[in-house]
C-alpha positions, 0 to 999 in steps of 0.5 A: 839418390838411393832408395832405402826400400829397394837399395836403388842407386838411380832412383829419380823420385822418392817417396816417404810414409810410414810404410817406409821408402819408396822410388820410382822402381818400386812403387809408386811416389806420386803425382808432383803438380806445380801451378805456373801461375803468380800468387803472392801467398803473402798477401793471401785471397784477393779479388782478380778483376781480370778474370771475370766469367759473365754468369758467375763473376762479371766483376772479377773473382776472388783467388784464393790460392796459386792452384784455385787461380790456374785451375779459374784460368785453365776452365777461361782458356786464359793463360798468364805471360809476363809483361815487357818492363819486368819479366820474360814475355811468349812471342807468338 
């Protein structure tokens, strides 16, 4: 794709505000995080009985979003794989 503010042709990234353009040569376009974790954002904030921390939440804890339930999962050092009827399971 082409930049607009500095008429790069490989640019990877870009980046709009309204200053104008800008690509990975010339400024900065952000940081682009993505949480690899399932939320149904239909269903919206749900109470998860499987991650539980003794203290705070021994019943469960309520998700409120895909990033609020990865950054949860991340400080239990717990991480999410799929299950073997309907998705794609890690082998360790």
């Amino acid at each position: 794709m082409t930049c607009n503010g500095c008429q790069n042709k490989e640019a990877h990234r870009i980046s709009y505000s309204s200053k104008g353009e800008s690509c990975d040569k010339c400024g900065n376009p952000g940081k682009v995080t993505f949480a690899d974790v399932f939320f149904d954002a239909k269903k919206g904030a749900y109470l998860d009985h499987n991650i539980t921390d003794p203290v705070k939440a021994p019943f469960g804890t309520m998700i409120t979003s895909r990033s609020h339930k990865a950054e949860v999962m991340k400080q239990n050092g717990l991480r999410e794989v799929g299950d073997k009827r309907h998705g794609s399971r890690d082998r360790f």
